[in-house]
Backbone of each chain as ProteinMPNN parsed JSONL, in Angstrom:
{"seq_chain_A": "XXXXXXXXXXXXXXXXXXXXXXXXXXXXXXXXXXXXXXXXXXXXXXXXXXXXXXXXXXXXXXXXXXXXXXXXXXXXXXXXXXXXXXXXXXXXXXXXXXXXXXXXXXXXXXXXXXXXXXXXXXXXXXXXXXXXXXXXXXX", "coords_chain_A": {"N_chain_A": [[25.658, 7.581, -4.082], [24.439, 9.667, -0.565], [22.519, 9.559, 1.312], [21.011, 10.572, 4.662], [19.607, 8.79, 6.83], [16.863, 8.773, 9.351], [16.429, 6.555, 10.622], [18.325, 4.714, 9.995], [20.416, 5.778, 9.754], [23.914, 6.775, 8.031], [23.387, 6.019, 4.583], [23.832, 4.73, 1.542], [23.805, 4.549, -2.113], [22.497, 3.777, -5.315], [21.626, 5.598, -8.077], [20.666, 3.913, -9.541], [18.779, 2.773, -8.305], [17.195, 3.82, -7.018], [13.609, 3.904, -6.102], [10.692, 4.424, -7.778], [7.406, 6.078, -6.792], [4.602, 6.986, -8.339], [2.281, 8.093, -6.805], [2.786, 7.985, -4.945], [2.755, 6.882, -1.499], [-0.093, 5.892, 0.04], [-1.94, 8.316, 1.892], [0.525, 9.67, 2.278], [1.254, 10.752, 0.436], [2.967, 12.91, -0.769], [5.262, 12.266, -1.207], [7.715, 10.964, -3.232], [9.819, 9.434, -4.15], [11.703, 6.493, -2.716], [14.086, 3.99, -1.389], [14.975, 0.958, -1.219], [16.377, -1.159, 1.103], [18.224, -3.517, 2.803], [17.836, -5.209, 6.025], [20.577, -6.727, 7.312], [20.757, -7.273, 9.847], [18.645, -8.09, 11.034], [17.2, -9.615, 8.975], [13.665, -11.174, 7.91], [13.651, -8.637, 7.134], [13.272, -5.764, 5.636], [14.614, -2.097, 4.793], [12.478, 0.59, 3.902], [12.992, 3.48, 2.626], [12.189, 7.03, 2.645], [13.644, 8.84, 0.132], [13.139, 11.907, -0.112], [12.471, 12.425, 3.265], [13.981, 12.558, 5.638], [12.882, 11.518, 8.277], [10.814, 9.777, 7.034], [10.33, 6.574, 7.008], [9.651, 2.737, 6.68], [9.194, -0.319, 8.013], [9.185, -2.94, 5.796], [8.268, -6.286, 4.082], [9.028, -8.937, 2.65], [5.845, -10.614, 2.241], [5.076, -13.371, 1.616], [7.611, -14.43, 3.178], [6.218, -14.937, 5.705], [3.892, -15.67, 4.922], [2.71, -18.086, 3.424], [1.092, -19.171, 1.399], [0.254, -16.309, 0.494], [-1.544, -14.855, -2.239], [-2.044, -12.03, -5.067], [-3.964, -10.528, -7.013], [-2.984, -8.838, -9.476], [-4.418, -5.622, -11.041], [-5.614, -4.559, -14.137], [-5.223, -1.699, -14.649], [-3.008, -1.605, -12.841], [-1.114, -2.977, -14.1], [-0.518, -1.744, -16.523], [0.162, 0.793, -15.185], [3.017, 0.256, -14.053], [4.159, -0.431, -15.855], [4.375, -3.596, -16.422], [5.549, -6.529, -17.854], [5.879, -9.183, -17.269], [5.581, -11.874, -14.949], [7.736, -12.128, -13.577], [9.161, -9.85, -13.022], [7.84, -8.649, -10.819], [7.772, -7.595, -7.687], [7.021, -8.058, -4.434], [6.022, -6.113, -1.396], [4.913, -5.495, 1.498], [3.965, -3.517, 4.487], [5.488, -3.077, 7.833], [3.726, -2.881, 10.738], [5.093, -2.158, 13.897], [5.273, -3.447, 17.38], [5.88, -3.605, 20.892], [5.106, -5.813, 22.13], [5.223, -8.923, 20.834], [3.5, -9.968, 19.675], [1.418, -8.53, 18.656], [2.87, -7.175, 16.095], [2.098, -6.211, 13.274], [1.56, -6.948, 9.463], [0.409, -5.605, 6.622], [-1.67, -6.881, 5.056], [-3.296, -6.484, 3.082], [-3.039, -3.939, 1.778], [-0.526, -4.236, 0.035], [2.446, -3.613, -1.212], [3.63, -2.875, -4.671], [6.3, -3.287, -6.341], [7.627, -2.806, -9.715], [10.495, -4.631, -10.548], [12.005, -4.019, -12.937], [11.973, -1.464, -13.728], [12.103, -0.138, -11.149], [9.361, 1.274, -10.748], [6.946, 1.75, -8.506], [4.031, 0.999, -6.742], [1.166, 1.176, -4.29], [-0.99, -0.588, -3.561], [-4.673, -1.82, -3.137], [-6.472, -4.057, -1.935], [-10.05, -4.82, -2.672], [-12.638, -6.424, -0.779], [-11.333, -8.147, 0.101], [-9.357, -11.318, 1.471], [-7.918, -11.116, 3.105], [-6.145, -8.502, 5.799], [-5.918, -5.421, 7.175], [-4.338, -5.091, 9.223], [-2.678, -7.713, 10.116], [-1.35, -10.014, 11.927], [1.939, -11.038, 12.18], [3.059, -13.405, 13.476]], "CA_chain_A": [[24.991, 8.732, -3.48], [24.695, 9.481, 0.143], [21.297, 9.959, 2.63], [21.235, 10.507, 6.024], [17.944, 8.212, 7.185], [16.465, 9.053, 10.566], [16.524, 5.539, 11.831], [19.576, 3.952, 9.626], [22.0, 6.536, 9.536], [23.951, 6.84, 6.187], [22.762, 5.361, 3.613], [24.649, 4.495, 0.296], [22.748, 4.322, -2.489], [22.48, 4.353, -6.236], [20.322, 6.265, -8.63], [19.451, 3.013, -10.607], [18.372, 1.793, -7.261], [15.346, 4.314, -7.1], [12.154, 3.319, -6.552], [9.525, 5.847, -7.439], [5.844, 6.064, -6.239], [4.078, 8.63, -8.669], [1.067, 8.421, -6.56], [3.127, 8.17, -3.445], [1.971, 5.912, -1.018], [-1.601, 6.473, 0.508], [-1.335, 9.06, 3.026], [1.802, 10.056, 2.046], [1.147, 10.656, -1.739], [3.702, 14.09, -1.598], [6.728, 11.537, -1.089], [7.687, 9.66, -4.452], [11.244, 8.725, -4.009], [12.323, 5.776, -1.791], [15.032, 3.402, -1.786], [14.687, -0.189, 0.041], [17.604, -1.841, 1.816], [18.566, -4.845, 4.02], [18.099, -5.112, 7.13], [20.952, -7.605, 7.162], [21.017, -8.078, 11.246], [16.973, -8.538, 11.202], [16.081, -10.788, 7.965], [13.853, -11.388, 6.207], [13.106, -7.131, 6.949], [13.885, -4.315, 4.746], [13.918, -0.642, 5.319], [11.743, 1.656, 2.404], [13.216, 4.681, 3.337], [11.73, 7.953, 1.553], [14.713, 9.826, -0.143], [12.638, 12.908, 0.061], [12.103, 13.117, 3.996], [14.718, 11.599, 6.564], [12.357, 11.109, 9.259], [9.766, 8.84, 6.545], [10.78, 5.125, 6.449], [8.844, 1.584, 7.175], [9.877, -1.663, 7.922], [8.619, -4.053, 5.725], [8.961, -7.748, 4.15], [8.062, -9.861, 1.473], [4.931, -11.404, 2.494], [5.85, -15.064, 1.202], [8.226, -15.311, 4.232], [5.366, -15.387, 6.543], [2.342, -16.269, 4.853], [3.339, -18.774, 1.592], [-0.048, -18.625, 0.444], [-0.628, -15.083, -0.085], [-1.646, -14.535, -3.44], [-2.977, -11.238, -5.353], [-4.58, -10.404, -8.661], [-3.107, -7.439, -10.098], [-5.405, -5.111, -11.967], [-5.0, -4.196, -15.699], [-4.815, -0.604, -14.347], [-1.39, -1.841, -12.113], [0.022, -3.53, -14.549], [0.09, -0.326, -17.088], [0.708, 2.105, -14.803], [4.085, -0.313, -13.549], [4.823, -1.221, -17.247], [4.712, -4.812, -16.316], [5.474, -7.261, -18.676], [6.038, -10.533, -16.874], [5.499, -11.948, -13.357], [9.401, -12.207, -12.744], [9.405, -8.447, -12.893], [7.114, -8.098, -9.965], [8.232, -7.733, -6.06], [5.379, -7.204, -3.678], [6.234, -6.255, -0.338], [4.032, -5.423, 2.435], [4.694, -2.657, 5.516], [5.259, -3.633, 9.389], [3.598, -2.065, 12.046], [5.852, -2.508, 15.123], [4.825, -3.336, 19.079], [7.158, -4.334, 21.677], [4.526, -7.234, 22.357], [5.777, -9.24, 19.746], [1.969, -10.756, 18.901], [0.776, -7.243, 17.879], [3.533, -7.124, 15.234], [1.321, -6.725, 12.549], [1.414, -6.485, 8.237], [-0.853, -4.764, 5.731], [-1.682, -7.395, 3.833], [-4.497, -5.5, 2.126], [-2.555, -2.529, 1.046], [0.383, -4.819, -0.585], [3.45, -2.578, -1.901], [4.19, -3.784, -5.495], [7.677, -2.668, -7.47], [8.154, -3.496, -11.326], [11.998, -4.691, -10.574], [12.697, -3.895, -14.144], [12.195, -0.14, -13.988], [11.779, 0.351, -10.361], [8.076, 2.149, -10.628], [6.164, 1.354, -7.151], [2.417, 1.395, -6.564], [0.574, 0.845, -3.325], [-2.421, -0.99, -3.893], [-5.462, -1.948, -2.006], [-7.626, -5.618, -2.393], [-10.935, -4.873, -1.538], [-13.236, -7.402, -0.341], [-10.152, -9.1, 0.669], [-9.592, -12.094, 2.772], [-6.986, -10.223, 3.978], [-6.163, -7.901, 6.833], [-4.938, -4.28, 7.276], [-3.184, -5.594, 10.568], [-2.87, -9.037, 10.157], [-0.607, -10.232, 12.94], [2.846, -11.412, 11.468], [2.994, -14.354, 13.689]], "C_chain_A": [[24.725, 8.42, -2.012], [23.046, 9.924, 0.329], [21.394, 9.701, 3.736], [20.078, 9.805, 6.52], [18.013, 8.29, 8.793], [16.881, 7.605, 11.435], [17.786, 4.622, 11.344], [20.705, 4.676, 9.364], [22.271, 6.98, 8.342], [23.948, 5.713, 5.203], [23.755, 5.293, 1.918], [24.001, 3.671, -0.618], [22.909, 4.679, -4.01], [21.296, 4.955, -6.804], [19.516, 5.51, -9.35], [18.624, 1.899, -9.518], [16.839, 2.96, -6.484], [14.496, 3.47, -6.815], [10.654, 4.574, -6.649], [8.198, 5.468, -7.521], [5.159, 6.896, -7.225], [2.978, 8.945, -8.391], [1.748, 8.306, -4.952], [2.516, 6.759, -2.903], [0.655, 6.708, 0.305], [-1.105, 6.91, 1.962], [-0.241, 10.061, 3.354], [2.176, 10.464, 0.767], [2.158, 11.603, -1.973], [5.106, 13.429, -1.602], [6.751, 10.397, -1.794], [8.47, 8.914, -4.652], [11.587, 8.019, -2.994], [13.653, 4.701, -2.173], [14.698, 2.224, -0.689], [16.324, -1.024, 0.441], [17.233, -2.759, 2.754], [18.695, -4.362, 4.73], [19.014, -6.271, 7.69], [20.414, -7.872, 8.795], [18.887, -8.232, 11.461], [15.999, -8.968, 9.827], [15.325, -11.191, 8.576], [13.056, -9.451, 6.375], [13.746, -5.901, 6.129], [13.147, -3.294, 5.013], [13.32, 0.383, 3.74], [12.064, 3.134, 3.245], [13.144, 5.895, 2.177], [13.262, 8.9, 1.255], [14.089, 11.432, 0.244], [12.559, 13.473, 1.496], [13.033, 12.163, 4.963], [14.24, 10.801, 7.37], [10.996, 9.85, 8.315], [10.466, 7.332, 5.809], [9.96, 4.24, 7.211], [9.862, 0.439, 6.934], [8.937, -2.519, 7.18], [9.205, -5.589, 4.942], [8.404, -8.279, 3.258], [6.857, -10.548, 2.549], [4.741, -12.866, 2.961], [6.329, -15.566, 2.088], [7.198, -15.581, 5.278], [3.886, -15.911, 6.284], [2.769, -16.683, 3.267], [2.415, -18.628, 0.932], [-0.615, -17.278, -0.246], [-0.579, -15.073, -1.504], [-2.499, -12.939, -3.509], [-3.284, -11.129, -6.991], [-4.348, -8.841, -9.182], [-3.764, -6.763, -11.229], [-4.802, -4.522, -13.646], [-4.722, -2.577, -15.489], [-2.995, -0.219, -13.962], [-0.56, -2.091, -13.413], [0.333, -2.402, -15.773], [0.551, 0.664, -16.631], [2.339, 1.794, -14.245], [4.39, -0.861, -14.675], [5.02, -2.236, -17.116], [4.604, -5.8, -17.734], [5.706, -8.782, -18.937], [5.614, -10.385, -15.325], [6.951, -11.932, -12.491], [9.666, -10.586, -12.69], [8.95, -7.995, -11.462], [7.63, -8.024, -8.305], [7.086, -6.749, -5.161], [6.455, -7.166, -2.229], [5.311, -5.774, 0.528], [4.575, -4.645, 3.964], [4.01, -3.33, 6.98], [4.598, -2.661, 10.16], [3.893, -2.669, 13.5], [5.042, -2.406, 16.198], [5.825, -3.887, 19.763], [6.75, -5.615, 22.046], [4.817, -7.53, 20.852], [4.244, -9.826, 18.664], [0.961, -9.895, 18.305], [1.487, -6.469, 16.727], [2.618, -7.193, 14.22], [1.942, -6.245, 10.913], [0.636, -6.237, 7.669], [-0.873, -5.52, 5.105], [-2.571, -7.005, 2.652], [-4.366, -4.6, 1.036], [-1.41, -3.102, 0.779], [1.168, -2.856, -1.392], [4.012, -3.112, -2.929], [5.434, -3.17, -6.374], [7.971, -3.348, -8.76], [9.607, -3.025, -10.981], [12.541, -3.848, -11.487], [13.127, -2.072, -14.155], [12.121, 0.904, -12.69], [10.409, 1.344, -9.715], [7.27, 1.106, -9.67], [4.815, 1.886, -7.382], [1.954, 0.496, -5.674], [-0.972, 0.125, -3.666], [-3.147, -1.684, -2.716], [-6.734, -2.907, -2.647], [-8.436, -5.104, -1.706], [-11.995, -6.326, -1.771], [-12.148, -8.897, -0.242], [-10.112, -10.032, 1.941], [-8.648, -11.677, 4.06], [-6.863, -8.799, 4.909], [-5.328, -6.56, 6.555], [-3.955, -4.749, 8.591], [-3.461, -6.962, 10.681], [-1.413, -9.522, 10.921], [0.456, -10.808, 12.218], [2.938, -12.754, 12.059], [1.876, -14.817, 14.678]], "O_chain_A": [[24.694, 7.219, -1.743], [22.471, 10.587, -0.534], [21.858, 8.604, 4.047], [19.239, 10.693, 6.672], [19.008, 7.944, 9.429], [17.449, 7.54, 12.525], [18.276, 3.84, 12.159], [21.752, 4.277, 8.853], [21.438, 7.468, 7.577], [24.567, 4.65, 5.256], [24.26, 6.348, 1.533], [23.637, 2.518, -0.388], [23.412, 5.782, -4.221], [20.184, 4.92, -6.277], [18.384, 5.749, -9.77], [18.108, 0.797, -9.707], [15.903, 2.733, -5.717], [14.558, 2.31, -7.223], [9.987, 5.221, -5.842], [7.848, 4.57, -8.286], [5.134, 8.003, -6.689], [2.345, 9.752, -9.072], [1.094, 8.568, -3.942], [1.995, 5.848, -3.547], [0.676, 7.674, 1.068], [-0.375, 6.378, 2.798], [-0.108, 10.896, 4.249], [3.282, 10.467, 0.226], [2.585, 11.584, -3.128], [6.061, 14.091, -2.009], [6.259, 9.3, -1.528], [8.267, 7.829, -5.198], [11.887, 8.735, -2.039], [14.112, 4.731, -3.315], [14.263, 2.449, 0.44], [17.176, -1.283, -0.41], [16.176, -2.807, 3.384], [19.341, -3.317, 4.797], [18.453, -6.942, 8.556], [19.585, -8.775, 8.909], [18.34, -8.617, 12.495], [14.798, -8.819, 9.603], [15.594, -11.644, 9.688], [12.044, -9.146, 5.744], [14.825, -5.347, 6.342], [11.957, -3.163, 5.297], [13.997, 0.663, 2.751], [11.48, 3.644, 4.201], [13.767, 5.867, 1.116], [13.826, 9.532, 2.148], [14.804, 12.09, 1.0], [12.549, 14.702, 1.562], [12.735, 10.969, 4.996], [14.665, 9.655, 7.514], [10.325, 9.128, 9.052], [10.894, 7.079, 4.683], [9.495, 4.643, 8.277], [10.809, 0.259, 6.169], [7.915, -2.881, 7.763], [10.348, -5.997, 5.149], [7.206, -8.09, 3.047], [7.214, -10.948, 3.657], [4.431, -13.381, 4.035], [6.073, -16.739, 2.36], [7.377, -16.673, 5.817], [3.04, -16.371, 7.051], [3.041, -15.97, 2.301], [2.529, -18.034, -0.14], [-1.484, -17.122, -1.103], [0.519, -15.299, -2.012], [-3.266, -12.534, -2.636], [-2.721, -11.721, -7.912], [-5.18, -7.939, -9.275], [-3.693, -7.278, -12.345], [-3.669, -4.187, -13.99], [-3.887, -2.139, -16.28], [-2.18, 0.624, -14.335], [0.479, -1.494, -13.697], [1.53, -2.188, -15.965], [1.244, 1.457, -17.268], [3.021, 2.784, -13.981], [4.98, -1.937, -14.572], [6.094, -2.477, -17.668], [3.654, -5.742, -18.515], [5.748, -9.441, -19.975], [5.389, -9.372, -14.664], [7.189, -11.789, -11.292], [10.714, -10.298, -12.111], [9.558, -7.079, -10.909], [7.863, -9.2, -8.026], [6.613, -5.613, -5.151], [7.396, -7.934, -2.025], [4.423, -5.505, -0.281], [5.53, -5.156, 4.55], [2.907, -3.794, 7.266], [5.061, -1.521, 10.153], [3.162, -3.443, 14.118], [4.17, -1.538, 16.238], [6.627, -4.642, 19.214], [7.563, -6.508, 22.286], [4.718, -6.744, 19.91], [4.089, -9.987, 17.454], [-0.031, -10.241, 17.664], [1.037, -5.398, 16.32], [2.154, -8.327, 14.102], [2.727, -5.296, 10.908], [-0.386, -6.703, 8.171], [-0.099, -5.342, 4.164], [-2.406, -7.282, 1.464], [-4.987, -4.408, -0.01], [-0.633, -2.41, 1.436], [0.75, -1.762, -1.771], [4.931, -3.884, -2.655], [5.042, -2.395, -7.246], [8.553, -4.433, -8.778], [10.043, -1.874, -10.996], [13.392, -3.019, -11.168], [14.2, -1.562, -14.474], [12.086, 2.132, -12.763], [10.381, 1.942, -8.639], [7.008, -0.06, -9.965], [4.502, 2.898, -8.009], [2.093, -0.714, -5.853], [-1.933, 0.792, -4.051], [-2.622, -2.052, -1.666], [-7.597, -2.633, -3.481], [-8.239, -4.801, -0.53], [-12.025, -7.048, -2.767], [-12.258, -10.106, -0.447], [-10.58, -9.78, 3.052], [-8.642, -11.823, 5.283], [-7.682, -7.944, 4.572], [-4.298, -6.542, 5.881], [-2.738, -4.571, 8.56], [-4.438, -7.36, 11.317], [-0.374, -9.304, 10.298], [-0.069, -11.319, 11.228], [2.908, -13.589, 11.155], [1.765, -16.008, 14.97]]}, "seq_chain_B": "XXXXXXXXXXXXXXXXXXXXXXXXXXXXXXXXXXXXXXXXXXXXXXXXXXXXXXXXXXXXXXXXXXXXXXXX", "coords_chain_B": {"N_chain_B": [[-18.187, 21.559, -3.049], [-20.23, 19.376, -3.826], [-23.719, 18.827, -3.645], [-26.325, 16.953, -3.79], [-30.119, 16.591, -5.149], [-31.459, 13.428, -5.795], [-33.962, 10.965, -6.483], [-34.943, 7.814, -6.045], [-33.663, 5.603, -8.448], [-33.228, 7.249, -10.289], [-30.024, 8.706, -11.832], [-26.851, 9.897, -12.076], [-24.344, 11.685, -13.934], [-20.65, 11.204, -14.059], [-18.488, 13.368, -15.333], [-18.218, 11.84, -18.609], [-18.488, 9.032, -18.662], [-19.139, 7.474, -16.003], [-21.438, 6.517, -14.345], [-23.554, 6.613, -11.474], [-26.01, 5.303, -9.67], [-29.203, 5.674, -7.997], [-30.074, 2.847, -6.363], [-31.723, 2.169, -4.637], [-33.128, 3.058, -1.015], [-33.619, 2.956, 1.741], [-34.114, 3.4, 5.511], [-31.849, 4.97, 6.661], [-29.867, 3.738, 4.745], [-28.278, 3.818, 1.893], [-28.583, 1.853, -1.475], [-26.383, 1.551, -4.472], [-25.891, 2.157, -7.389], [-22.923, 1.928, -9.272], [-21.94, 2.347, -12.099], [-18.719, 2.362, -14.093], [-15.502, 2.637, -15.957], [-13.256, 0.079, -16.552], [-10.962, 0.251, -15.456], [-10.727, 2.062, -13.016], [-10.901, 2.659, -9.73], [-12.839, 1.734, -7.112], [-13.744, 2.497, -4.246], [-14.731, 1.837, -0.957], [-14.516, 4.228, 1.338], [-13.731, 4.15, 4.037], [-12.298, 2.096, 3.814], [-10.299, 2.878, 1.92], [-9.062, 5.074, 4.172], [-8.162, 3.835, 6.332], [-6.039, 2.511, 5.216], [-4.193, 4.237, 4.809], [-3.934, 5.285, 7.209], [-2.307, 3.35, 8.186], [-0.103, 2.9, 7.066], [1.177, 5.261, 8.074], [1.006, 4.559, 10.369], [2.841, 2.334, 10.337], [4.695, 3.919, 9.989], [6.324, 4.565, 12.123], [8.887, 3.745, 13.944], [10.611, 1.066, 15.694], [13.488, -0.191, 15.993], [13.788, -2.538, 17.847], [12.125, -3.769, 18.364], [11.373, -5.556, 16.361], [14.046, -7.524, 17.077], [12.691, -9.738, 18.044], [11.654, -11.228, 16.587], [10.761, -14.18, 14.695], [11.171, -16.037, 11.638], [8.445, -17.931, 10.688]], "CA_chain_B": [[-18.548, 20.007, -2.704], [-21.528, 19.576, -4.912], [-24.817, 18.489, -3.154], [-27.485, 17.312, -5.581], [-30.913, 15.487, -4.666], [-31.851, 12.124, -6.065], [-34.588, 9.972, -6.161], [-34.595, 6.359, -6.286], [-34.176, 4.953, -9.997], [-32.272, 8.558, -10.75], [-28.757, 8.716, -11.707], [-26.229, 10.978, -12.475], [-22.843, 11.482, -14.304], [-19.335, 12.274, -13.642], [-17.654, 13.219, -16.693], [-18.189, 11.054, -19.833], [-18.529, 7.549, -18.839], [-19.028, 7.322, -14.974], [-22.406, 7.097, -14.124], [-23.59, 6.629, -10.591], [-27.269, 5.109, -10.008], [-29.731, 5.291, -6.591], [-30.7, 1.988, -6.991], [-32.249, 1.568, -2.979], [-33.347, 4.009, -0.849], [-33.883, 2.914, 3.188], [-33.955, 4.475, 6.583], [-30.445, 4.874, 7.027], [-28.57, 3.24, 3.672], [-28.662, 3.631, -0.043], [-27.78, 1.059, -1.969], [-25.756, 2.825, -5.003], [-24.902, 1.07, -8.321], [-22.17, 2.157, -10.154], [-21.282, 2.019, -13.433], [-17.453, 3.079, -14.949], [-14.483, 1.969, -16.717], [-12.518, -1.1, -15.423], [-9.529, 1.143, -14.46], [-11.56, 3.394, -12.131], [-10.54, 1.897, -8.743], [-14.056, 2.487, -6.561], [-13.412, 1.84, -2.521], [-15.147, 2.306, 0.672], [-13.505, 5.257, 1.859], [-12.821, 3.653, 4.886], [-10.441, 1.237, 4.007], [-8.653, 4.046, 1.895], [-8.485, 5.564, 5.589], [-7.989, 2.477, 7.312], [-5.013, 2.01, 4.766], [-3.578, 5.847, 5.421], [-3.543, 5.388, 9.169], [-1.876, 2.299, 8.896], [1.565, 3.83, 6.903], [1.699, 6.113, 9.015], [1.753, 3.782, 12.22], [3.521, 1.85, 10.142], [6.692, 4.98, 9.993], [6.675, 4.471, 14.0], [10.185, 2.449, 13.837], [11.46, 0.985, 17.037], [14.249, -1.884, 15.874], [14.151, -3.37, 19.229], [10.901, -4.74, 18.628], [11.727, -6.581, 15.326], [14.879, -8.681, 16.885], [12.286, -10.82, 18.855], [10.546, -11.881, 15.346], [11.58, -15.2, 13.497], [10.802, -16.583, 10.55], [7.558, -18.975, 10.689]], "C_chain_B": [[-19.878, 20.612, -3.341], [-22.832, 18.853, -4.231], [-25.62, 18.156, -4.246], [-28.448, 16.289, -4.88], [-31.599, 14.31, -6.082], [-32.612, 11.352, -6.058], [-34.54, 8.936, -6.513], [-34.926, 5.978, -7.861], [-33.25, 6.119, -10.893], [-31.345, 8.263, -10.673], [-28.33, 9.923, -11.901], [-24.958, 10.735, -12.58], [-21.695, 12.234, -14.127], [-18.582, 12.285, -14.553], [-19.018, 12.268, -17.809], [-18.583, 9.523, -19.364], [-18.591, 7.021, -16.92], [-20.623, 7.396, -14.467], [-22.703, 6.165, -12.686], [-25.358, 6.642, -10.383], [-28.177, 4.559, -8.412], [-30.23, 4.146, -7.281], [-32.37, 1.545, -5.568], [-32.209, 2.548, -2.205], [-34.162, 3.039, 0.907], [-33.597, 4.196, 4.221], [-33.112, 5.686, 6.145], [-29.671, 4.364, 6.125], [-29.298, 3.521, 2.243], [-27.807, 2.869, -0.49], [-27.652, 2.048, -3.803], [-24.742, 1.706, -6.09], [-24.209, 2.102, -9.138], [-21.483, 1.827, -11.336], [-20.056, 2.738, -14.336], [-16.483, 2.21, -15.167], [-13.283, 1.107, -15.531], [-11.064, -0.729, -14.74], [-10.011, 2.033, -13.294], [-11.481, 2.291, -10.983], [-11.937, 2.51, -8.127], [-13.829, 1.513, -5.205], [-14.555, 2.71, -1.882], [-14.214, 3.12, 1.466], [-12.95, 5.015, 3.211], [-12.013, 2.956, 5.03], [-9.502, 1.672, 3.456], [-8.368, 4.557, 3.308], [-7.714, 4.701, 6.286], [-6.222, 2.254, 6.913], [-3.557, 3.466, 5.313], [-3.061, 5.791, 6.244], [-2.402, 4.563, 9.281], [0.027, 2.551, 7.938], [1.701, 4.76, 7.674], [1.788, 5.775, 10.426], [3.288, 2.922, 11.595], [5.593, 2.398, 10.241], [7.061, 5.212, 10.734], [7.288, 3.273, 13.991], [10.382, 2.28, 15.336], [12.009, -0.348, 16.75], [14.396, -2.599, 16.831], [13.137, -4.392, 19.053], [11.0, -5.941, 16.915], [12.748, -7.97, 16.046], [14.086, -9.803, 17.862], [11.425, -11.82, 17.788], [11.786, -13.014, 15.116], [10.634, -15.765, 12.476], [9.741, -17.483, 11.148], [8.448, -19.785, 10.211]], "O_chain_B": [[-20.372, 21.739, -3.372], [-22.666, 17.706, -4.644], [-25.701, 18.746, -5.323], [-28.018, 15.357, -4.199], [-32.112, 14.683, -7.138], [-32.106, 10.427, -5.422], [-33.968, 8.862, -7.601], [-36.032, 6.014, -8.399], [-32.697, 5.869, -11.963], [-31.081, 7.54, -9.712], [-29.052, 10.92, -11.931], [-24.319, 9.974, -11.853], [-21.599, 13.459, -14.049], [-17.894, 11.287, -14.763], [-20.24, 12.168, -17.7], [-19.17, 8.949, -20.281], [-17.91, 6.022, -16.69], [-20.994, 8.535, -14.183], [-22.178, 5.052, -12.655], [-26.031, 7.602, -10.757], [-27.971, 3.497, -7.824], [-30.705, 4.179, -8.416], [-33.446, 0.954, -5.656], [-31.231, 3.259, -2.438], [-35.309, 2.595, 0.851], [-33.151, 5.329, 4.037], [-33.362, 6.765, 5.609], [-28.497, 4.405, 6.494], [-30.437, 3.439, 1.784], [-26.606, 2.894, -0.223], [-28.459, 2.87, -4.236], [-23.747, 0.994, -5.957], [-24.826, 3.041, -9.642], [-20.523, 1.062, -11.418], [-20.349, 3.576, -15.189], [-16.507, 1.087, -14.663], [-12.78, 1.33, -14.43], [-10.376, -1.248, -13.861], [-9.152, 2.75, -12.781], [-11.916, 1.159, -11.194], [-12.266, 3.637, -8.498], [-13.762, 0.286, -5.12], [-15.062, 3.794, -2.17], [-13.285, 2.677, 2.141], [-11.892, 5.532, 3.571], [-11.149, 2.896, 5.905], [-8.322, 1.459, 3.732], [-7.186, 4.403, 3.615], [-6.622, 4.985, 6.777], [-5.34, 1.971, 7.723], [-2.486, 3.447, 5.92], [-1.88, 6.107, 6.382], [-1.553, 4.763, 10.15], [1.108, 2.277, 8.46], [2.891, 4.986, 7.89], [2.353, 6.353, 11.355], [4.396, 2.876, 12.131], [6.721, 1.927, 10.387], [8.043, 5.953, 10.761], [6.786, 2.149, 14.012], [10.322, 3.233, 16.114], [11.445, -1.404, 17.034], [15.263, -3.466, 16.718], [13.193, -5.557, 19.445], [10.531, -7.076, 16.83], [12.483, -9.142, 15.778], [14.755, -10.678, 18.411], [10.765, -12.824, 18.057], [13.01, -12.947, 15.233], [9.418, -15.876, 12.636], [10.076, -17.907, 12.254], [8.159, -20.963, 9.997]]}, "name": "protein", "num_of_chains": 2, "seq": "XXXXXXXXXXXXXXXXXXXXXXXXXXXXXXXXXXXXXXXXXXXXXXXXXXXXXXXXXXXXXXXXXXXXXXXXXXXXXXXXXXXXXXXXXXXXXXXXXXXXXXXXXXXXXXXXXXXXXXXXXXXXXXXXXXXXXXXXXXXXXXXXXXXXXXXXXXXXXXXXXXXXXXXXXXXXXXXXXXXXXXXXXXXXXXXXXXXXXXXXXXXXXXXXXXX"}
């Protein structure tokens, strides 16, 4: 299947390569369908680009590559509403917010983006009293 | 939007199993215990905002500014 994405052009894409939101992501809750791709020429970044709206995509990144320690504690809520049934199912990723100063590059580590691999069902979640940062500088 | 007054030690319920209790009563803050089921996510509405704002800076792409990143 084909999409035209605002900032990557066309896009080629299957349907078992979905990822659906059914709460959206905060802010954005009316857009449930995305699809994530390589950014081969700028590892370790991938684009979440909303099938639903050309112009709605983020850059973001596993976490892990820049901060090894992050850990989170997913809630018994997450893990039913993402049918989880192991930890190898799980892929968290976390969205960029771009600057041309490279030291204001920042990630959400707060509001983590988690995908059950297995069935592709996404849910945005949000640590509170977290040690973590809504703009926590990437480097 | 439902207004309702309260005095300290008073609660009140939302639904079935949500109950919501002045516990503290200052100037300027109430402290505000809540009691509901362990799926019931309960935030400070500002860091749902905080989180809002920040996908939506976040969907302000400019790939120029990524190829100066490297890996830690």
């Amino acid at each position: 299947m084909k999409f035209l994405s605002k900032v990557h052009g066309e896009i080629q894409y299957e349907e078992k390569n979905i990822i659906t939101f059914n709460k959206g992501l905060l802010g954005l809750n009316e857009f449930k369908k995305y699809i994530l791709l390589d950014l081969q020429e700028y590892e370790p970044f991938q684009l979440l680009q909303s099938l639903e709206n050309e112009e709605l995509a983020m850059i973001v990144t596993s976490p892990y590559e820049f901060f090894k320690d992050y850990e989170i504690k997913l809630s018994d809520e997450t893990i039913k509403n993402l049918k989880i049934d192991s930890p190898e199912q799980v892929n968290v990723i976390t969205t960029v917010t771009l600057n041309s100063d490279v030291k204001k590059i920042t990630t959400n580590l707060q509001g983590p983006i988690v995908i059950n691999t297995s069935n592709n069902i996404g849910e945005q979640i949000i640590l509170d009293n977290s040690k973590y940062k809504v703009k926590n500088p990437l480097i | 939007m439902l207004i309702i007054t309260r005095k300290k030690g008073e609660s009140l319920m939302i639904g079935d199993d949500i109950e919501i209790v002045i516990s503290k009563i200052d100037d300027a803050s109430v402290k505000i215990g809540i009691k509901a089921p362990k799926d019931v996510q309960i935030l400070r509405k500002e860091l749902y905002e905080e989180i809002q704002q920040e996908n939506i800076e976040a969907t302000k792409i400019e790939l120029s500014a990524l190829s100066s990143i490297k890996k830690r």
